[in-house]
Backbone as a ProteinNet text record, in pm:
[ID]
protein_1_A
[PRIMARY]
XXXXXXXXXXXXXXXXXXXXXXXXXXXXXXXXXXXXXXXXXXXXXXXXXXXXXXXXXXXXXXXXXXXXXXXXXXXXXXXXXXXXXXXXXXXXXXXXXXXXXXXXXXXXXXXXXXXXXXXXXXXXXXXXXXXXXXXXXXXXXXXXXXXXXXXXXXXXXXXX
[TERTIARY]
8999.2	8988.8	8862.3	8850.6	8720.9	8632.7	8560.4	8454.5	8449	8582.2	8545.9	8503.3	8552.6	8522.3	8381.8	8377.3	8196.5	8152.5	8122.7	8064.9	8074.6	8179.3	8148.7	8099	8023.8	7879.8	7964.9	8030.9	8046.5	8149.3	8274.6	8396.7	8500	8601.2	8737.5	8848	8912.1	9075.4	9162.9	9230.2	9338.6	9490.6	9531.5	9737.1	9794.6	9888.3	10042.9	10095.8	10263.7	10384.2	10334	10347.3	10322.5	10183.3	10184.1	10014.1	10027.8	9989	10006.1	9853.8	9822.8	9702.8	9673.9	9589.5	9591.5	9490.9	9452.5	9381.4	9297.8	9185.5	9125.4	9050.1	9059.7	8947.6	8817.3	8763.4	8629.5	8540.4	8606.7	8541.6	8673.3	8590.3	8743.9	8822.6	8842.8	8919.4	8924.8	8867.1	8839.7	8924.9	8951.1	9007.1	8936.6	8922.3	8826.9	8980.3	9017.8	9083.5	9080.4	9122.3	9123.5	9019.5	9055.2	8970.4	8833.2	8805.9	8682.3	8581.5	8651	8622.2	8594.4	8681.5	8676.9	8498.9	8501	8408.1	8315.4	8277.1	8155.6	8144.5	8222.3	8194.2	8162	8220.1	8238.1	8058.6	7988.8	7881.5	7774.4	7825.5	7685.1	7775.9	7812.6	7832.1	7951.7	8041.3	8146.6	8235.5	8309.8	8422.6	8524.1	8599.4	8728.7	8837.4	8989.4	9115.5	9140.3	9294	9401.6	9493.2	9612.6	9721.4	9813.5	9921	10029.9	10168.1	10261.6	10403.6	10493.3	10429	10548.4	10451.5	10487.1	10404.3	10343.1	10193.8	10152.4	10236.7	10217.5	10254.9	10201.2	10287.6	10248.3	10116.7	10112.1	9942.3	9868.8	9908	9782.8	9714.8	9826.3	9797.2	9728.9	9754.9	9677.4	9554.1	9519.3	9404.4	9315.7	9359.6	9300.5	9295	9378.1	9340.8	9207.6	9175.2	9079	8923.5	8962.3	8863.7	8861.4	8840.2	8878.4	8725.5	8690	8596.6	8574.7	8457.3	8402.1	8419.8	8425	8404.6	8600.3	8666.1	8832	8937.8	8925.8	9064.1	9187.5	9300.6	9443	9519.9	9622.1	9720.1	9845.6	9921.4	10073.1	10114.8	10246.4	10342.9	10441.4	10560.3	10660.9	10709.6	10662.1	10655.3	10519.9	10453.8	10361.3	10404	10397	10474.9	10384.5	10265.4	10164.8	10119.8	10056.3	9988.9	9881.9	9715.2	9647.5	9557.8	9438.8	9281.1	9186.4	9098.6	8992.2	8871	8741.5	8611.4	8521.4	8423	8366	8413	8529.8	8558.8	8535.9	8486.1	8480.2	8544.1	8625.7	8721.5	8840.2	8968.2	9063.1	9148.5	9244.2	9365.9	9518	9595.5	9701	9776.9	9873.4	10037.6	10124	10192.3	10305.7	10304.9	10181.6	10184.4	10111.7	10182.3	10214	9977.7	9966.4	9847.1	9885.9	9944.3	10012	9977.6	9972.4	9975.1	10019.5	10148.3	10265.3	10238.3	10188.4	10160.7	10044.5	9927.9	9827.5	9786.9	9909.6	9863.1	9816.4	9758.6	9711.5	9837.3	9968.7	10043.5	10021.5	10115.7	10121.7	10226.2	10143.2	10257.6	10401.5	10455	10666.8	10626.9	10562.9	10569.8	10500.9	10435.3	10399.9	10533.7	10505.2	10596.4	10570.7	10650.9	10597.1	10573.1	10467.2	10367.7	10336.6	10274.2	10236.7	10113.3	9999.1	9934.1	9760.3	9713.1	9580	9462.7	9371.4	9248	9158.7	9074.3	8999.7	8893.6	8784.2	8722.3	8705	8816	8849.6	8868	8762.3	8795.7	8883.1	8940.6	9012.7	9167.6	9184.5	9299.1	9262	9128.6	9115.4	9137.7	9082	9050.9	9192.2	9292.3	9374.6	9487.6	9449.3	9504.5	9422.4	9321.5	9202.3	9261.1	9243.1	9338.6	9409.8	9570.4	9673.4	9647.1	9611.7	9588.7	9515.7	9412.9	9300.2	9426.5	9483.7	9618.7	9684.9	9697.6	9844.3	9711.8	9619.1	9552	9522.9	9539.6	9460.7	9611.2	9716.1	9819.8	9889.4	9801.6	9846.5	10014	10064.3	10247.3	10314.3	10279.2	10338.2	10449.7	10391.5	10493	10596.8	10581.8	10684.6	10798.8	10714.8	10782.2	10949.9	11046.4	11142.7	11192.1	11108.6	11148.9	11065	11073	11024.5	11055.8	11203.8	11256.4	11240.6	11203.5	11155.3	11041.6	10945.5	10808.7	10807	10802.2	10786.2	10665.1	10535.2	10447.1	10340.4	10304.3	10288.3	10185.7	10146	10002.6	9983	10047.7	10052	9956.5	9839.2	9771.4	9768.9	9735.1	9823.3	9773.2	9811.3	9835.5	9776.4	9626.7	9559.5	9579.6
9996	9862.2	9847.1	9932.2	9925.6	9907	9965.3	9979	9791.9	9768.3	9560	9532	9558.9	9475.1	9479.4	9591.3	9623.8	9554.3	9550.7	9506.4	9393.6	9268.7	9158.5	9104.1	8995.8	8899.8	8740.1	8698.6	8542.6	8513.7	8547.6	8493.1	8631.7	8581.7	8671.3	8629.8	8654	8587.6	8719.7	8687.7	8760.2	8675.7	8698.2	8718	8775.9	8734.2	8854.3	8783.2	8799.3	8786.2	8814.6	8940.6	8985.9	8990.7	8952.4	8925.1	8997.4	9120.5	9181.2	9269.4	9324.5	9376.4	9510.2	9497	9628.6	9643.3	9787.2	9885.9	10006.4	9950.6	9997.4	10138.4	10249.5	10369.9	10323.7	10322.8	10374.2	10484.6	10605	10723	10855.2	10936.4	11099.9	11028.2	10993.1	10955	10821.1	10740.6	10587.3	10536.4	10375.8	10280.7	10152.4	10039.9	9913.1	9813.6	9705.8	9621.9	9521.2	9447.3	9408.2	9243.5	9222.4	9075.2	9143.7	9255	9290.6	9289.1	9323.7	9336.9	9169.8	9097.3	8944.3	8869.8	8927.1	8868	8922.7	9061.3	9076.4	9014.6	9042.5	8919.1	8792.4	8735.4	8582.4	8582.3	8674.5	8687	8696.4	8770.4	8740.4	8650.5	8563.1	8378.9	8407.2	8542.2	8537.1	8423.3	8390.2	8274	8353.6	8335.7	8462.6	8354.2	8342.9	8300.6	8406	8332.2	8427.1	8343.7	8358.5	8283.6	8382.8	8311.6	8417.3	8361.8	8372.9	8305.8	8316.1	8443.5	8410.6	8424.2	8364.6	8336.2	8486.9	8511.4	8661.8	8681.9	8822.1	8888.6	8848.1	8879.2	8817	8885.3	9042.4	9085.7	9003.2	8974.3	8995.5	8805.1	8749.6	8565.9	8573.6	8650.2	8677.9	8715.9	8790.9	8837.4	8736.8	8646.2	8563.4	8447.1	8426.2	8334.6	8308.4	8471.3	8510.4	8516.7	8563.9	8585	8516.6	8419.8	8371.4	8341.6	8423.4	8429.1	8298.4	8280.6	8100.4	8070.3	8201.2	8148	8176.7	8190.5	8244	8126.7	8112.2	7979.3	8069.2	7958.1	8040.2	7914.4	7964.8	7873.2	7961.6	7888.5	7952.1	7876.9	7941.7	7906.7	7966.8	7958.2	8028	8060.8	8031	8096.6	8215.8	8191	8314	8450.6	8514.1	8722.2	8745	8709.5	8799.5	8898.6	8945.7	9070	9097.6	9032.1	9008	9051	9139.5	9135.7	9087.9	8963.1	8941.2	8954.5	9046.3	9002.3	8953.1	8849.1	8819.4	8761.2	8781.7	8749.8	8824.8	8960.4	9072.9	9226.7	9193.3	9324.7	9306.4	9328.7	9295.8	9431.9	9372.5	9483.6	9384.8	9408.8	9349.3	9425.9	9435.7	9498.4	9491.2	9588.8	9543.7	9560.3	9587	9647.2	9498.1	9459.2	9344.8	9429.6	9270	9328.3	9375.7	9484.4	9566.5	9728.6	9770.6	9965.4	10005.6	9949.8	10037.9	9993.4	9897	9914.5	9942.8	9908.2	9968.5	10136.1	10192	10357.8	10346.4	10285.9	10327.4	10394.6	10389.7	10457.2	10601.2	10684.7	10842.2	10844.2	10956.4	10956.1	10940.7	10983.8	10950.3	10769.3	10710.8	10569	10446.1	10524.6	10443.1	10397.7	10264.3	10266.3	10302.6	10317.3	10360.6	10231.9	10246.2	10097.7	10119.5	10045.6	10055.2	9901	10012.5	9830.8	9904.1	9835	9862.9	9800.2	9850.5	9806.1	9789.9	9645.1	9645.9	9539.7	9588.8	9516.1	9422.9	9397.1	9317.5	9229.7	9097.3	8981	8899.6	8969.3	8921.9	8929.6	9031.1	9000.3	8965.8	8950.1	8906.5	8721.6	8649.4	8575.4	8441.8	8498.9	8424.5	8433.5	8549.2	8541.7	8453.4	8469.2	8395.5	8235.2	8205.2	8049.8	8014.4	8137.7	8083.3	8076	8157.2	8159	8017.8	7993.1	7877.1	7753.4	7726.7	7586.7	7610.1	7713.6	7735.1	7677.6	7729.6	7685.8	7573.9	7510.8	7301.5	7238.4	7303.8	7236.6	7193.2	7224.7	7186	7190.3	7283.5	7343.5	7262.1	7194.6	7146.1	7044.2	6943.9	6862.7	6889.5	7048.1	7044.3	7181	7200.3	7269.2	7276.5	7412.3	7391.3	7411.8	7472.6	7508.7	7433	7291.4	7228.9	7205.8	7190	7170.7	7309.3	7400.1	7538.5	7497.4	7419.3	7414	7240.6	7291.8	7186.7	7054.9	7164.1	7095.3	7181.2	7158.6	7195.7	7224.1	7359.6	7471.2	7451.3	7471.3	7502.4	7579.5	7533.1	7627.7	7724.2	7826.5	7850	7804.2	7757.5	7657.4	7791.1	7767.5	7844.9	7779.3
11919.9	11973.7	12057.6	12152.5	12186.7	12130.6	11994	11934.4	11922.4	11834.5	11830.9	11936.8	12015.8	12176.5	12154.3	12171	12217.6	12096.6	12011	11877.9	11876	11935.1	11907.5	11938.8	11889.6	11884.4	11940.2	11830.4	11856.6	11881.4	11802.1	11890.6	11837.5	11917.4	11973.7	11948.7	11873.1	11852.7	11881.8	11925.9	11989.3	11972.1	11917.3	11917.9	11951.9	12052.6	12119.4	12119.9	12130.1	12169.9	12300.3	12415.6	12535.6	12566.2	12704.4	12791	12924.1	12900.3	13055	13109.3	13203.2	13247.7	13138.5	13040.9	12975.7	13044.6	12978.8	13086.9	12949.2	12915.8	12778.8	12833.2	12757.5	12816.7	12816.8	12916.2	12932.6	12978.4	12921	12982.7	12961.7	13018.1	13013.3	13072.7	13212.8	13304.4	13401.9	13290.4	13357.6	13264.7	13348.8	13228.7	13272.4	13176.6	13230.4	13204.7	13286.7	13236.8	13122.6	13041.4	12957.8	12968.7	13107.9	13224	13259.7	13237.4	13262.8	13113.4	13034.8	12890	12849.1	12921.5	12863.3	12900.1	13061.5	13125	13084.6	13027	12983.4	12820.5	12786.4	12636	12683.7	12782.1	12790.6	12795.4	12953.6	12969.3	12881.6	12741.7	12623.2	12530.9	12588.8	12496.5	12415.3	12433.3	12290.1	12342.1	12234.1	12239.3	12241.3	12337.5	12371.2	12323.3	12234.3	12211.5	12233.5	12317	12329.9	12314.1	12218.1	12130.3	12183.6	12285.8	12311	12334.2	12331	12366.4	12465.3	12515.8	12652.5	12750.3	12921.6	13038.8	13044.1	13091.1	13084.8	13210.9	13242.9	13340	13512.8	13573.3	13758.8	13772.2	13746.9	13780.6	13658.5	13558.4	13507.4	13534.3	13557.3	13578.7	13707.6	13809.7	13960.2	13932	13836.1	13810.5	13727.9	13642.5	13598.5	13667.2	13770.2	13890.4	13942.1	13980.2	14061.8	13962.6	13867.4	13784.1	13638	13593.5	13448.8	13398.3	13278.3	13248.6	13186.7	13162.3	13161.8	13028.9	12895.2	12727	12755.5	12794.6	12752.7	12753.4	12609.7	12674.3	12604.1	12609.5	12625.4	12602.2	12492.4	12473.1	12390.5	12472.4	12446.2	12344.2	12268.4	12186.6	12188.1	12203.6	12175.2	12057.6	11937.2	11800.1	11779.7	11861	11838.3	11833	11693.3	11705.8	11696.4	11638.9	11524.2	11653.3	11634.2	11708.9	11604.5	11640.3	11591.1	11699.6	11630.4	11690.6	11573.7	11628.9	11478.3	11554	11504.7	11583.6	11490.2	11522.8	11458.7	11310.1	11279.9	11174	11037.2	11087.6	10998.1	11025	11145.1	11187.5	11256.7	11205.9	11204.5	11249.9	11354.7	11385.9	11341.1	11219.6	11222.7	11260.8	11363.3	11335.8	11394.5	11502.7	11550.8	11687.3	11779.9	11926	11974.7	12090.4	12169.7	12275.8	12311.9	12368.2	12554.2	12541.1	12647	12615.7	12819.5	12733.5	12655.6	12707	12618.3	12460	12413.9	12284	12224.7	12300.5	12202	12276	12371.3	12358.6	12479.7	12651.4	12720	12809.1	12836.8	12909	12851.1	12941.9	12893.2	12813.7	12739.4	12610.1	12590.7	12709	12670.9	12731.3	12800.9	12780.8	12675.8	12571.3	12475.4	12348.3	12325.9	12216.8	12086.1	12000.2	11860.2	11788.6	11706.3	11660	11532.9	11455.1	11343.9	11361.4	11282.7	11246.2	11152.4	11121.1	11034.5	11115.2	11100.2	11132	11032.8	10934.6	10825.7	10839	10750.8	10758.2	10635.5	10538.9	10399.3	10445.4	10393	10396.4	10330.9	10220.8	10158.4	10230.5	10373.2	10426.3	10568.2	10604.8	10732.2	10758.8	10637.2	10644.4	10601.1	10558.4	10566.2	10681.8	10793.6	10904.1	11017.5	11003.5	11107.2	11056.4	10919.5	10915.4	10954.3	10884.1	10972.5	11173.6	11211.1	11328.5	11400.7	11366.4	11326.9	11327.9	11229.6	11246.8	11323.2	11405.8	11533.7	11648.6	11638.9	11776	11781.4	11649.9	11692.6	11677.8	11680.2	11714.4	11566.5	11425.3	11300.7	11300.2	11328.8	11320.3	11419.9	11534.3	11642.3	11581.3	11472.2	11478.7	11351.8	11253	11186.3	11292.7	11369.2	11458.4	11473.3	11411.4	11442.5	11610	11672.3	11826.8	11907.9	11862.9	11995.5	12110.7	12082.8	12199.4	12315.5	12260	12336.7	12404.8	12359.4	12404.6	12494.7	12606.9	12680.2	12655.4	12662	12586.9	12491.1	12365.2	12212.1	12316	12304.8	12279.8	12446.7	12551.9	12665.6	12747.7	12818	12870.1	13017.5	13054.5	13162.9	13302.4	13381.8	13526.7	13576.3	13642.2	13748.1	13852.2
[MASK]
++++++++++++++++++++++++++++++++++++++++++++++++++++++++++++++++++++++++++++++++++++++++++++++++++++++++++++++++++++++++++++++++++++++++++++++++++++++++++++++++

């Protein structure tokens, strides 16, 4: 995951179910937060999405209080599962780990969960997730929406 980070140029899509403070390696014995990673993308012009469904976590909304990088917008859904990384639109993480330690591997090992997911650079399967993804963020699904009544208001952004 890192290597995308670092590598991306123009924009950032990101999907979770869960939004909490990850904590990415940077080093033997360092870790960089995930809000630090944002702000230096935001800083060389990337377009950061983050598509997620439930409220992030108390640290990690405090932290974006304080710090919300200037390219990062954010919109909730409560139908959002996917667990999606796209960069640039030519590198893709699909699978099943929520964007949290415990799923993409930064806890210690008896606290990681067991995950499954691919990382590719085929456009032929990147590019019909970046779509579907692409109609959840302009609100396309809102009005055949079976769980509206879940969603107070369609594509919810979070209250700094």
């Amino acid at each position: 995951m890192s290597e995308a980070l670092a590598g991306c140029r123009h924009r950032l899509f990101i999907a979770t179910a869960n939004v909490k403070d990850l904590h990415l390696p940077a080093g033997r014995r360092s870790a960089r937060s995930i809000l630090d990673v944002f702000e230096e993308l935001s800083e060389r012009g990337v377009e950061i999405r983050l598509l997620h469904s439930g409220v992030p976590s108390g640290p990690f909304l405090g932290e974006l209080k304080e710090h919300f990088p200037a390219n990062l917008e954010m919109r909730r859904c409560p139908r959002v599962h996917a667990k999606t990384l796209i960069a640039d639109g030519r590198l893709m993480y699909l699978g099943s780990a929520n964007l949290t330690g415990a799923g993409l591997g930064a806890k210690g090992p008896g606290r990681r969960n067991f995950e499954a997911g691919i990382w590719t650079d085929d456009v032929d399967l990147i590019d019909p997730v970046a779509d579907m993804l692409d109609q959840i963020w302009v609100g396309s699904e809102c009005d055949r929406c079976g769980r509206r009544d879940h969603c107070p208001e369609p594509l919810e952004e979070p209250e700094l």
